[in-house]
C-alpha positions in Angstrom: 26.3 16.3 -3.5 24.1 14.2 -1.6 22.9 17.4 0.4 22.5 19.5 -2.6 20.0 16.3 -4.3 18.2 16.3 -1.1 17.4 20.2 -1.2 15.7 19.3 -4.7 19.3 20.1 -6.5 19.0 18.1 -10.1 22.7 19.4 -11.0 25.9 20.6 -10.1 28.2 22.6 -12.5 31.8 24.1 -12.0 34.1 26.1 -14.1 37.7 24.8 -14.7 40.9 26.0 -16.7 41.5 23.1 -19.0 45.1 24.6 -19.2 45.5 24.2 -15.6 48.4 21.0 -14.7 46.8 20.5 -11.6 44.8 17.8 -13.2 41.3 19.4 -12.3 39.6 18.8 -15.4 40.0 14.9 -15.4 39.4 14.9 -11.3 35.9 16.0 -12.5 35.3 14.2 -15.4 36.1 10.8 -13.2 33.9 12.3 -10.3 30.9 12.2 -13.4 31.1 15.8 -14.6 31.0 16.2 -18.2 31.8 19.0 -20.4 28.3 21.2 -21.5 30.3 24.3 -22.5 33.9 26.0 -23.7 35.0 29.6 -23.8 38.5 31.3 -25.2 39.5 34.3 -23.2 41.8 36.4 -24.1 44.3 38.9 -22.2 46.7 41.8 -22.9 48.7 43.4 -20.7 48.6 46.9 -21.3 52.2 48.5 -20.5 52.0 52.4 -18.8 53.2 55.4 -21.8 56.5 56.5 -20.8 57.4 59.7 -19.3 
C-alpha cells in the first residue's frame, strides 16, 4: 500500500465472497477496508438433454 500511495494511488479496492469461511471479509475490514458496494449472483447448472 505504501508503494501504490507513493505512485499517486488515493485507494485500493478488492472484491471478496462474504460467504467465503476463510474469514477474508473481516481480514479486510481490520486491515481498514470498508464495504462501498454488494452484488447477488446467481447460478444454475444446466444438466445435458438425455439421449
Amino acid at each position: 500500500m505504501k508503494r501504490y500511495r507513493a505512485a499517486g494511488m488515493d485507494n485500493a479496492g478488492l472484491g471478496v465472497d462474504t460467504e467465503n469461511p476463510s474469514g477474508a471479509l473481516g481480514l479486510y475490514e481490520r486491515m481498514g477496508y470498508v464495504p462501498t458496494q454488494r452484488s447477488i449472483v446467481f447460478d444454475l447448472p444446466i444438466e445435458a438433454p438425455e439421449g
